[in-house]
KEZALUM-996007 format. One record per atom (N, C-alpha, C, O): x, y, z; chain; residue in three letters; residue number from 1; atom name. Coordinates in steps of 0.2 Angstrom, whole numbers, plus 2048, in hexadecimal, padded with zeros to 3 digits. Example, Ala and Ser with C-alpha at 12.3 -4.5 7.8 and 13.67 -1.06 7.14 Angstrom:
2
842	7E4	827	A	ALA	1	N
83E	7EA	827	A	ALA	1	CA
842	7F0	827	A	ALA	1	C
847	7EF	82A	A	ALA	1	O
840	7F5	823	A	SER	2	N
844	7FB	824	A	SER	2	CA
840	800	827	A	SER	2	C
843	806	828	A	SER	2	O
***
This chain:
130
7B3	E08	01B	A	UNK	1	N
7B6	E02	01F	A	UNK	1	CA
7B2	DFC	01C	A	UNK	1	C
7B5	DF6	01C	A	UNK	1	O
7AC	DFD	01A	A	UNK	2	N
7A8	DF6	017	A	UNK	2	CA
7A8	DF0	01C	A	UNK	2	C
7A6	DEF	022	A	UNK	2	O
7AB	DEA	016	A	UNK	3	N
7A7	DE2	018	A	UNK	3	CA
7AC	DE1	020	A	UNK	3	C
7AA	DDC	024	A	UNK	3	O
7B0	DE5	023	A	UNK	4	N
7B3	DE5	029	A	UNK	4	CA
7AF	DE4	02D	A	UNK	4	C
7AD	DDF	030	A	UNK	4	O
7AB	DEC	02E	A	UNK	5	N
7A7	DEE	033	A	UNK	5	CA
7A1	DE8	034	A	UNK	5	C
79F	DE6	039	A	UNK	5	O
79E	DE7	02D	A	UNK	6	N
79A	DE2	02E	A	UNK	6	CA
79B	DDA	030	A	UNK	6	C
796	DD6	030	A	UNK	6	O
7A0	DD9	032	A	UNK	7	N
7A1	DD4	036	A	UNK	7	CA
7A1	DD3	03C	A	UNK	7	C
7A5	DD6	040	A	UNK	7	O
79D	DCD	03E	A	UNK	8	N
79C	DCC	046	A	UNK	8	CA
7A1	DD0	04B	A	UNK	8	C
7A6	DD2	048	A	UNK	8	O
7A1	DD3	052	A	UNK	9	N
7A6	DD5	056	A	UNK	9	CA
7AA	DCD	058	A	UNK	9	C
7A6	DC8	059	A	UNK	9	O
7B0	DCC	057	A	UNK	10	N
7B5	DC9	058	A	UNK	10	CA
7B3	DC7	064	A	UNK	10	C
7B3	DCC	068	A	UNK	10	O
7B3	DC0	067	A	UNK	11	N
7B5	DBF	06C	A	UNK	11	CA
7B8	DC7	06E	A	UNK	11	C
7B5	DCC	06E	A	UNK	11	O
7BD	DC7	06E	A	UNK	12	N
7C2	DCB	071	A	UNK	12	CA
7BF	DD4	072	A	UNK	12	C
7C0	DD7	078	A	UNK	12	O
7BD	DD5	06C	A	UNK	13	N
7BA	DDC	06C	A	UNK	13	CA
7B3	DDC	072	A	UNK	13	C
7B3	DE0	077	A	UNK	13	O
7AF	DD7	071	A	UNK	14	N
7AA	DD7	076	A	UNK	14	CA
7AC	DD8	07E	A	UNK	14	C
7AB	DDC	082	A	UNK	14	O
7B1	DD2	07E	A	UNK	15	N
7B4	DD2	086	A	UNK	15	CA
7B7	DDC	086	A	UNK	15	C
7B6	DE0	08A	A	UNK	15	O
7BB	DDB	082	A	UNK	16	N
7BC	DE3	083	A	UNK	16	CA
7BA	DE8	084	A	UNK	16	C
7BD	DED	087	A	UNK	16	O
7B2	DE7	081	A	UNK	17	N
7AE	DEC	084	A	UNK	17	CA
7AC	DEC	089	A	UNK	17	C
7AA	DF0	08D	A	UNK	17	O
7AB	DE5	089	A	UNK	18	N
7A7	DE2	093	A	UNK	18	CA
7AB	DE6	098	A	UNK	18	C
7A9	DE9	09D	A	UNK	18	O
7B2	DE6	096	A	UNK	19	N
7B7	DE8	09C	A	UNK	19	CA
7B6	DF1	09C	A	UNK	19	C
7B6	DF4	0A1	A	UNK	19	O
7B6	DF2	096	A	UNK	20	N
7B6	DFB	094	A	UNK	20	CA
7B0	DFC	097	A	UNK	20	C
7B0	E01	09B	A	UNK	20	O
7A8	DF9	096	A	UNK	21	N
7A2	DFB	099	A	UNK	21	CA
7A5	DFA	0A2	A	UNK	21	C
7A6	DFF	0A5	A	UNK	21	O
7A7	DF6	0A4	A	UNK	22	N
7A5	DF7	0AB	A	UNK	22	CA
7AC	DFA	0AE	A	UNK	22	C
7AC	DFA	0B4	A	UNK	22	O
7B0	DFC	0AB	A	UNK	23	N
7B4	E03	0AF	A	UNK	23	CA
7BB	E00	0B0	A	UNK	23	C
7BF	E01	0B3	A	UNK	23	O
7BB	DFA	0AB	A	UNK	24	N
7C2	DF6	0AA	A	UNK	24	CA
7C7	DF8	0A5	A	UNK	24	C
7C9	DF4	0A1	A	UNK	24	O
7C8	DFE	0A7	A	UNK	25	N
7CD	E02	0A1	A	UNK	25	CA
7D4	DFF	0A1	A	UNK	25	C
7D8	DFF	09C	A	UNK	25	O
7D4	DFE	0A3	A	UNK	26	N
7DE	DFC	0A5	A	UNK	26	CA
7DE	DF3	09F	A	UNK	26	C
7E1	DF1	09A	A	UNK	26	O
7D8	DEF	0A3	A	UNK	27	N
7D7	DE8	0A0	A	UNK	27	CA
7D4	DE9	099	A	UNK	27	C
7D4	DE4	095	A	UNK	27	O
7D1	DEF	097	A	UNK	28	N
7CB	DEE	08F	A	UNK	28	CA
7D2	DF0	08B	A	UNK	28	C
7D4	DED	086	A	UNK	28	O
7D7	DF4	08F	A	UNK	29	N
7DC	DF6	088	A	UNK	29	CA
7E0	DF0	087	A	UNK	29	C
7E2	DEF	082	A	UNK	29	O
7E2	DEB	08E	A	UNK	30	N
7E5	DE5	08C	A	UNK	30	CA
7E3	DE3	088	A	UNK	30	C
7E6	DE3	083	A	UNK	30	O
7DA	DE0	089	A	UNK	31	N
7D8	DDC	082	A	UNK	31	CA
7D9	DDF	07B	A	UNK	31	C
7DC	DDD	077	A	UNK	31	O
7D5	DE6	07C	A	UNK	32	N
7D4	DE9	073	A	UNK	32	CA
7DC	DEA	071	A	UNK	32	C
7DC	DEB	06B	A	UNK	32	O
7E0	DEA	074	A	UNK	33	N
7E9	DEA	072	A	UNK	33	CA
7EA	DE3	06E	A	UNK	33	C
7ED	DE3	069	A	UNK	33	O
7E8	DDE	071	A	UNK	34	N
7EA	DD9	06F	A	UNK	34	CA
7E6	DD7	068	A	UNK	34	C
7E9	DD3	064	A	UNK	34	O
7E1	DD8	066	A	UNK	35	N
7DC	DDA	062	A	UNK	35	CA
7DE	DDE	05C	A	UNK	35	C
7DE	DDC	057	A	UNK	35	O
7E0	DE5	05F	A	UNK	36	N
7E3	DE9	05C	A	UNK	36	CA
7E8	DE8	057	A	UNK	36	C
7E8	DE8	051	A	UNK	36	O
7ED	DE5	05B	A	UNK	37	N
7F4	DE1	059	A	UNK	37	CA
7F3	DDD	053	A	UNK	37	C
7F5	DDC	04D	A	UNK	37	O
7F0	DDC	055	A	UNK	38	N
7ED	DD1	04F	A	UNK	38	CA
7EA	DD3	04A	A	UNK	38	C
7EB	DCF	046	A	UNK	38	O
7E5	DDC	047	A	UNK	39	N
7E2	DDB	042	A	UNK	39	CA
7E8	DE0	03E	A	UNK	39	C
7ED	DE2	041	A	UNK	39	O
7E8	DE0	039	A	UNK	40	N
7EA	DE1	033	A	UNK	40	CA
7E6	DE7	02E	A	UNK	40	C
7E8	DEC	02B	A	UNK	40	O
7DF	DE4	02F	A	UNK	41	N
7D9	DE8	029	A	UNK	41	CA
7DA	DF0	02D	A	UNK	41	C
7DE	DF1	031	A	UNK	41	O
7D5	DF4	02A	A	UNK	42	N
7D3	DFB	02C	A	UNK	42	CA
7CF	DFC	031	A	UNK	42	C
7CE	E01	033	A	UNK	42	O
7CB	DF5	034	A	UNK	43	N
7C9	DF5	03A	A	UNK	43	CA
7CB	DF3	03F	A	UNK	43	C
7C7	DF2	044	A	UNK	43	O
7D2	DF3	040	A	UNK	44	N
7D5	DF3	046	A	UNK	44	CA
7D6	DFA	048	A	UNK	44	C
7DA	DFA	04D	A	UNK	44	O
7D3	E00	045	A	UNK	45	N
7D1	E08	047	A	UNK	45	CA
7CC	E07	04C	A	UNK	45	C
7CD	E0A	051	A	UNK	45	O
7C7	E04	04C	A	UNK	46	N
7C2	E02	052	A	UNK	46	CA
7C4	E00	058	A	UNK	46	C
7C2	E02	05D	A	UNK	46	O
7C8	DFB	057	A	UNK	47	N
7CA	DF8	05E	A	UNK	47	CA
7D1	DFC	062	A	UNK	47	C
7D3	DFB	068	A	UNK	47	O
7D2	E00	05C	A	UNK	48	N
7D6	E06	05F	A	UNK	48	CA
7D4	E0C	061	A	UNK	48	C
7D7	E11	063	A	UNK	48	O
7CD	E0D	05F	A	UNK	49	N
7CA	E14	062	A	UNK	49	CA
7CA	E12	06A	A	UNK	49	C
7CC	E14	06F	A	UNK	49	O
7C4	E0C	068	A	UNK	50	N
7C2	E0B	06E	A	UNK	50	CA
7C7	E09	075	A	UNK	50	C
7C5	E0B	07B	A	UNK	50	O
7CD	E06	074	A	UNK	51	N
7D1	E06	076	A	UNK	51	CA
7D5	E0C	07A	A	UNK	51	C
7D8	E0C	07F	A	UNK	51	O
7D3	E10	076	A	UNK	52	N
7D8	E15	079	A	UNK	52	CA
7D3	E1B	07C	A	UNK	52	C
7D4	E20	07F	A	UNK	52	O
7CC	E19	079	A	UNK	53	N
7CA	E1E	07E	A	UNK	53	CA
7C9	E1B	085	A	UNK	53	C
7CA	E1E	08A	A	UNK	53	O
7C8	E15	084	A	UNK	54	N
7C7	E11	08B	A	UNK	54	CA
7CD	E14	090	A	UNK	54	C
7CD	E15	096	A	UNK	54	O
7D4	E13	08C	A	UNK	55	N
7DB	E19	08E	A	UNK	55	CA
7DA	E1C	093	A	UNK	55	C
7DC	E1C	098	A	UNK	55	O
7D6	E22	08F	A	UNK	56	N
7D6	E28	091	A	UNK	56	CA
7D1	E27	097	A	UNK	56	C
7D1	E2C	09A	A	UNK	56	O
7CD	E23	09A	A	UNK	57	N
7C9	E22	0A0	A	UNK	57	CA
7CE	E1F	0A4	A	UNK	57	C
7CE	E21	0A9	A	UNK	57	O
7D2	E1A	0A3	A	UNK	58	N
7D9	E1B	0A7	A	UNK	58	CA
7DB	E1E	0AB	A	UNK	58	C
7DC	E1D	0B1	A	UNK	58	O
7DD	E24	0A7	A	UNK	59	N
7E3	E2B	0A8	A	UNK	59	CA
7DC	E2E	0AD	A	UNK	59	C
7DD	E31	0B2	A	UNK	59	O
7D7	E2E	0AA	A	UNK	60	N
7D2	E33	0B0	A	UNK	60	CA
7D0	E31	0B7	A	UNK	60	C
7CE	E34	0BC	A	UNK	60	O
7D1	E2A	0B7	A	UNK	61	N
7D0	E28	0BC	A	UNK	61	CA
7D8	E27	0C2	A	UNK	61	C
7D8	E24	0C7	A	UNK	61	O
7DE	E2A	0BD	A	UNK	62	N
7E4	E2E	0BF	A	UNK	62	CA
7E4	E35	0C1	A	UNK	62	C
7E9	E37	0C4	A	UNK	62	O
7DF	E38	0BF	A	UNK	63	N
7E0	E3C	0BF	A	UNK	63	CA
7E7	E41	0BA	A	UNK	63	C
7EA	E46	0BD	A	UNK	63	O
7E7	E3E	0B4	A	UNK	64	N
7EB	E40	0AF	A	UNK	64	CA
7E7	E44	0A9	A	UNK	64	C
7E4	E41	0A4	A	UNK	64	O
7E7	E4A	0AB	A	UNK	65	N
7E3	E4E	0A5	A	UNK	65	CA
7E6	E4D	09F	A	UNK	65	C
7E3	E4B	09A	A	UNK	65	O
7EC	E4E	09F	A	UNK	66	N
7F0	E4E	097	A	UNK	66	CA
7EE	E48	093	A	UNK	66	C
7EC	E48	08D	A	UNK	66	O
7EE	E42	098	A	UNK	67	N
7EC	E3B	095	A	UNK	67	CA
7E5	E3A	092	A	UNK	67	C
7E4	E37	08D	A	UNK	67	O
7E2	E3D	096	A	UNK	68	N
7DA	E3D	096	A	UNK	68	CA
7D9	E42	08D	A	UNK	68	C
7D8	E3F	088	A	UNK	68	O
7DA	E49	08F	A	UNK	69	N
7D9	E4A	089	A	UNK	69	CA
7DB	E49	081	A	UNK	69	C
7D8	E4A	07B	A	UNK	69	O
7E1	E47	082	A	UNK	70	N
7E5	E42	07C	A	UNK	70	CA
7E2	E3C	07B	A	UNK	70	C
7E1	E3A	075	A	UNK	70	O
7E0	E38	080	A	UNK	71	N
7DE	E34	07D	A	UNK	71	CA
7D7	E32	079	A	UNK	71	C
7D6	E2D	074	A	UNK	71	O
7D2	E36	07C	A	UNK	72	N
7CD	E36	078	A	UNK	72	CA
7CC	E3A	073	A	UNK	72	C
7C7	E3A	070	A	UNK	72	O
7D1	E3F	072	A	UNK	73	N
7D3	E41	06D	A	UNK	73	CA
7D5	E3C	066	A	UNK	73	C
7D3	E3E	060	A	UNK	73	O
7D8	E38	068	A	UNK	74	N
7DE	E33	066	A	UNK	74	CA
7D8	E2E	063	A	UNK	74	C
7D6	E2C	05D	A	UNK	74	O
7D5	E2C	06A	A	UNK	75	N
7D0	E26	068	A	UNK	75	CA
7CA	E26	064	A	UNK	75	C
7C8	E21	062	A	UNK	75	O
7C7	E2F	062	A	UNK	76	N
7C2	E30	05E	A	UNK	76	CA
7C7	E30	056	A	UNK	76	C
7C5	E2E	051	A	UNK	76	O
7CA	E33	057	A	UNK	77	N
7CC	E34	04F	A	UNK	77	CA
7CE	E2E	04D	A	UNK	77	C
7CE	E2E	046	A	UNK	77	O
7CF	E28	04F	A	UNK	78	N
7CF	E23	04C	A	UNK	78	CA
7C9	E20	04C	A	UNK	78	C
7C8	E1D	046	A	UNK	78	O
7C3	E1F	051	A	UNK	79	N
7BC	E1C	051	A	UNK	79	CA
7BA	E21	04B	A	UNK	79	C
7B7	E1D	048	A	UNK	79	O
7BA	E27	048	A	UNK	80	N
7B9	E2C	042	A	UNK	80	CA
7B9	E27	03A	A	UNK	80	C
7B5	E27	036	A	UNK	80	O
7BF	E22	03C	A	UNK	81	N
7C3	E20	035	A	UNK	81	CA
7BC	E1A	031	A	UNK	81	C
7BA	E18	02B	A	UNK	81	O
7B9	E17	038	A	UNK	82	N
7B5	E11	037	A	UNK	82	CA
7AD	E13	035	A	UNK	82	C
7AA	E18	036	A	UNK	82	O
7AA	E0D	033	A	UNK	83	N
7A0	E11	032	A	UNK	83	CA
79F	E14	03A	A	UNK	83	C
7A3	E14	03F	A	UNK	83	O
799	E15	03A	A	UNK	84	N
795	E15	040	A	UNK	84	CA
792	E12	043	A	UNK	84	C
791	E13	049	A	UNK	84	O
790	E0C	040	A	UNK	85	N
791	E04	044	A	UNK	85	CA
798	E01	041	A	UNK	85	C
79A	E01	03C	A	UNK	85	O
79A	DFD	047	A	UNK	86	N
7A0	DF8	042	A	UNK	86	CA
7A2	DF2	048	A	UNK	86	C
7A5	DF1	04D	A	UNK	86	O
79F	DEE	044	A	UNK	87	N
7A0	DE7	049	A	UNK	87	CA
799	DE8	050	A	UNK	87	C
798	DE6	055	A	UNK	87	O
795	DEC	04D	A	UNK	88	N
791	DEA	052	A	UNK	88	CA
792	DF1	057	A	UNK	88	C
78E	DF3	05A	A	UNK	88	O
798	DF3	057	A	UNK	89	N
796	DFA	05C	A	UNK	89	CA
793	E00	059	A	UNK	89	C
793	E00	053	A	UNK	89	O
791	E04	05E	A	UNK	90	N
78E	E0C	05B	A	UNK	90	CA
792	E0F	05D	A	UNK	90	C
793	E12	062	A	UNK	90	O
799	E10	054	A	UNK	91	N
79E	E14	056	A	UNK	91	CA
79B	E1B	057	A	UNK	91	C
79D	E1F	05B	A	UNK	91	O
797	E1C	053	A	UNK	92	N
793	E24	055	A	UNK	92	CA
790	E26	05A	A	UNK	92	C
791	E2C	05B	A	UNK	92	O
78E	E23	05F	A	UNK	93	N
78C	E25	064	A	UNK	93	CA
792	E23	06A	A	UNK	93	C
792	E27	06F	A	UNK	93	O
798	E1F	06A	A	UNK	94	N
79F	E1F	06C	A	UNK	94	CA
7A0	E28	06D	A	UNK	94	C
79F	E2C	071	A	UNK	94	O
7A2	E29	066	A	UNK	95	N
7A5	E2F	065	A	UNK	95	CA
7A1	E36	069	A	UNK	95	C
7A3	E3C	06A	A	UNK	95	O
79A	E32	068	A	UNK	96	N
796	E3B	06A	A	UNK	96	CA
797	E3B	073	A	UNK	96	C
797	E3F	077	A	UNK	96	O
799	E33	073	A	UNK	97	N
797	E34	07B	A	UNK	97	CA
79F	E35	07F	A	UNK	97	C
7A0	E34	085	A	UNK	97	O
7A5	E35	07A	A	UNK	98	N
7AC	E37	07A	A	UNK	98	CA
7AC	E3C	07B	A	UNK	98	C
7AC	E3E	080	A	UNK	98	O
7AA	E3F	074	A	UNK	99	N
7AA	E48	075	A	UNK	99	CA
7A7	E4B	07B	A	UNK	99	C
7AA	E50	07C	A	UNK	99	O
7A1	E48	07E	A	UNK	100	N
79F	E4B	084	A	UNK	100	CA
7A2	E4B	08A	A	UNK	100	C
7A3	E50	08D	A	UNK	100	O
7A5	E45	08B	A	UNK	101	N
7AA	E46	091	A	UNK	101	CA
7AE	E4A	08F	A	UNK	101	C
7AF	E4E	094	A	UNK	101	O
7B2	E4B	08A	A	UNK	102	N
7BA	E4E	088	A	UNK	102	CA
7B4	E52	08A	A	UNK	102	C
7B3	E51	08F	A	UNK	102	O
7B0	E58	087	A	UNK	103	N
7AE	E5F	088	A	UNK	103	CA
7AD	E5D	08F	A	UNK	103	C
7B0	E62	092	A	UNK	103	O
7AC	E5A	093	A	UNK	104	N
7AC	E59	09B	A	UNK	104	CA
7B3	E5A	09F	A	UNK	104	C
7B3	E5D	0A5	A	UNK	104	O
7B7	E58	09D	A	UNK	105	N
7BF	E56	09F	A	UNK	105	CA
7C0	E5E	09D	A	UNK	105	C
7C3	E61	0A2	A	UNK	105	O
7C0	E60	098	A	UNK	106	N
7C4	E66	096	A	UNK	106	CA
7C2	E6C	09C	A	UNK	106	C
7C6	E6E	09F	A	UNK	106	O
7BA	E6E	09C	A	UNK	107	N
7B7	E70	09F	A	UNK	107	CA
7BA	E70	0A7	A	UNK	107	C
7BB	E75	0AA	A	UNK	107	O
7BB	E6B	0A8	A	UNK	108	N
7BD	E68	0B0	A	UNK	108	CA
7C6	E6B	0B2	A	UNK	108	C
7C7	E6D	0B8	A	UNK	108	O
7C9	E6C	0AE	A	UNK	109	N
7D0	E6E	0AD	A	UNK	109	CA
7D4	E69	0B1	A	UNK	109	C
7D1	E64	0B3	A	UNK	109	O
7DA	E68	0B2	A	UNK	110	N
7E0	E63	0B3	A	UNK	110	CA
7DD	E64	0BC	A	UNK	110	C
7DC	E5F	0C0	A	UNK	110	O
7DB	E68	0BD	A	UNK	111	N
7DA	E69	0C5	A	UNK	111	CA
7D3	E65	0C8	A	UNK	111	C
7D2	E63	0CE	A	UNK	111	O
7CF	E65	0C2	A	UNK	112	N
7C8	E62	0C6	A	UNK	112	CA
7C6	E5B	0C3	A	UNK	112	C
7C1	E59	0C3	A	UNK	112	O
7CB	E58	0C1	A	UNK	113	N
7CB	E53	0BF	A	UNK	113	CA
7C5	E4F	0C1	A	UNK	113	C
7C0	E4D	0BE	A	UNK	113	O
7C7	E4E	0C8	A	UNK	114	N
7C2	E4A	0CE	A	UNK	114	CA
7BC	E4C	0CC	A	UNK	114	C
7B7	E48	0CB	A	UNK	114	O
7BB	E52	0CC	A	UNK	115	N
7B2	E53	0CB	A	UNK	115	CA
7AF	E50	0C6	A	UNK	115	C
7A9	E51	0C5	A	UNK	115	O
7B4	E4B	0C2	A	UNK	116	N
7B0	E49	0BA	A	UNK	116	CA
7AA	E44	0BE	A	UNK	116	C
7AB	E40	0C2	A	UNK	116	O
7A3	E46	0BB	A	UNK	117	N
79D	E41	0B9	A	UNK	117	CA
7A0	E3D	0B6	A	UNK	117	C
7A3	E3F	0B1	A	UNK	117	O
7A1	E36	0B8	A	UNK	118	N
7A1	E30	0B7	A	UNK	118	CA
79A	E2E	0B2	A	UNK	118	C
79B	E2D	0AC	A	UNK	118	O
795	E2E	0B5	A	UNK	119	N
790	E2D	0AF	A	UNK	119	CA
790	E30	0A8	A	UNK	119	C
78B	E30	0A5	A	UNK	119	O
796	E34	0A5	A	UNK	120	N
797	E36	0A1	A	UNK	120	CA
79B	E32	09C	A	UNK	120	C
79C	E33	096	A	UNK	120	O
79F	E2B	0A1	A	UNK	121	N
7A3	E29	09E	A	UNK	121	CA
79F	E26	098	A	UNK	121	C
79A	E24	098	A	UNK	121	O
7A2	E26	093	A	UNK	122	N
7A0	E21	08C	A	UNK	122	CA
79E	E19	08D	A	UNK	122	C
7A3	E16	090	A	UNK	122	O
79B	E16	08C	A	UNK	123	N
798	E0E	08A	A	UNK	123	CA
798	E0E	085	A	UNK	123	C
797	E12	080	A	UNK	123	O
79C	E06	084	A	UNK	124	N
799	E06	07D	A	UNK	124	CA
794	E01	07C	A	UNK	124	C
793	DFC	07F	A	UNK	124	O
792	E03	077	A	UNK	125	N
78A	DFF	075	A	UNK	125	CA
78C	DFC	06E	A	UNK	125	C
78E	DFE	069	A	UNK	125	O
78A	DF5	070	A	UNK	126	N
78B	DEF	06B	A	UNK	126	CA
785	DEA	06A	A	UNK	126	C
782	DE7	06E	A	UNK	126	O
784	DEA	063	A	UNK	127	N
77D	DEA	060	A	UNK	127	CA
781	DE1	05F	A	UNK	127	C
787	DE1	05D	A	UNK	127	O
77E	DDC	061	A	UNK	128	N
77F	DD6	061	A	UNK	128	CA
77B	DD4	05C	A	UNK	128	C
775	DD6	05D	A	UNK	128	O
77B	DD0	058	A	UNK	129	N
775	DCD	054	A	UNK	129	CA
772	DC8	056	A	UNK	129	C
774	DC4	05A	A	UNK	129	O
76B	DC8	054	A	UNK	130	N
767	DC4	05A	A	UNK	130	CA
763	DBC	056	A	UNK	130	C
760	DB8	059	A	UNK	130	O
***
């Protein structure tokens, strides 16, 4: 991915996560979509992970298994494509704390949805330069 990653996070992406950290799944994909749309380079894979796992906390708070598990599905294999830092987030720790929820959702089956630990949701953590 290279000199991408190493570029400041763009306005948009920040707001995006602000919305995605505090449980604003519906408004982080408005933002990271329009974000998404507008880049061009191979790191519009990041704002598209992120994006769509924030997705998949959507559908769980629909209570939409199908949703939930495709999407962070969806979301990590593209957070995958980028470094492990990029623009400032911890795509790696994104992804380990995706997979853990997914291994929670699955675990839960289409039925126990509701029982999902919410403290398992993912944060994303963004290294801002100081």
């Amino acid at each position: 991915m290279g000199a991408c990653c190493n570029e400041p996070p763009p306005s948009l992406l920040i707001r995006g996560i602000e919305q995605f950290n505090a449980g604003l799944y519906f408004e982080q994909h408005e933002t990271l979509e329009e974000l998404w749309r507008a880049e061009t380079r191979p790191v519009r894979y990041l704002y598209q992970g992120i994006l769509q796992i924030g997705v998949a906390f959507h559908h769980l708070q629909r209570s939409n298994y199908h949703g939930v598990v495709y999407m962070l599905a969806r979301g990590s294999m593209y957070l995958r494509r980028v470094d492990a830092v990029c623009q400032g987030v911890e795509v790696g720790a994104l992804l380990a704390a995706a997979a853990r929820a997914l291994e929670a959702v699955e675990a839960l089956g289409p039925r126990r949805l509701a029982e999902f630990d919410w403290r398992l949701a993912p944060k994303v953590k963004l290294r801002l330069p100081t």
